[in-house]
N, C-alpha and C positions, 0 to 999 in steps of 0.2 A: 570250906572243904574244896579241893583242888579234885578236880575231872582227872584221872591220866589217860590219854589219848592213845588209842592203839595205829601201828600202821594200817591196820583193813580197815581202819574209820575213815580212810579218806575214796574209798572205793565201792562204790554199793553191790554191782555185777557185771560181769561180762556181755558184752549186747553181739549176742551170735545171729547177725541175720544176712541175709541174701547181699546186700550191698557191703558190711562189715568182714565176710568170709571173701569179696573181690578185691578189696583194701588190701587183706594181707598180702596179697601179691606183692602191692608195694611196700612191704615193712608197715601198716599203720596197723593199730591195734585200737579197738573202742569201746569204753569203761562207760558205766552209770556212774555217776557221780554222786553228792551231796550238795544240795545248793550253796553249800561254804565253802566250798572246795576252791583253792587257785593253783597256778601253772606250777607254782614255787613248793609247794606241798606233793603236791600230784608228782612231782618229776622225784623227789626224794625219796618218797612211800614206796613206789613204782621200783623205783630202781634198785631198793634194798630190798624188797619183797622177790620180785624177781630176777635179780641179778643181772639184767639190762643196761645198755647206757642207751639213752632219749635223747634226739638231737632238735624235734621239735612237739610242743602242743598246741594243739586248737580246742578252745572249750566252748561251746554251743548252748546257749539255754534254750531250751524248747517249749513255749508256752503253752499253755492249755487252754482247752476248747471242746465246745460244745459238738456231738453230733447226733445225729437223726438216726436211731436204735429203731426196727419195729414201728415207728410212727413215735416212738416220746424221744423226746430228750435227755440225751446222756454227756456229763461232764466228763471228758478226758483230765484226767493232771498231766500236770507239765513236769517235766526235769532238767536236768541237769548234763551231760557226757560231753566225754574226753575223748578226742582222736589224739593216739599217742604213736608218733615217728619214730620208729626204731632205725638204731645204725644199722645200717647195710650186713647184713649178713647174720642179724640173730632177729628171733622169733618169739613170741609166748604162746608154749601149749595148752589153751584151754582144757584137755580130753585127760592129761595127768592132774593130780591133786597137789593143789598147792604145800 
């Protein structure tokens, strides 16, 4: 039995935070990814999902770890995301529905 693969498989969510909302200033845009995810997929999915062209990616694995909760021990997971370089002069709007 054959998987058929959608394009939103290769995108988990949009990672809206403080440092990710000063990015876009510069064209970057920053996805969760899927630990199987590579630059060759991500630029394609991306591109046709949003109608973008991507001139670069940087993909990050971010490990996981331990922290100090209350006094016990809490396991963080780790993931996976994409900073994705948009050409100069277009955007992705998070705030409309894909």
């Amino acid at each position: 039995m054959i998987k058929k693969l959608h394009l939103y498989d290769k995108i988990l969510s949009p990672m809206v935070t403080e440092k990710s909302t000063n990015m876009s200033e510069q064209n970057k845009v920053i996805f969760k990814v899927p630990s199987s995810a590579n630059k060759k997929n991500l630029k394609t999915n991306i591109e046709k999902i949003f109608k973008v062209n991507i001139t670069k990616i940087n993909i990050i694995n971010k490990a996981s770890r331990i922290k100090l909760t209350r006094g016990r021990k809490v396991r963080i997971s780790g993931f996976k995301k994409a900073i994705i370089t948009l050409k100069k002069g277009q955007s992705i709007d998070f705030t409309t529905g894909i």
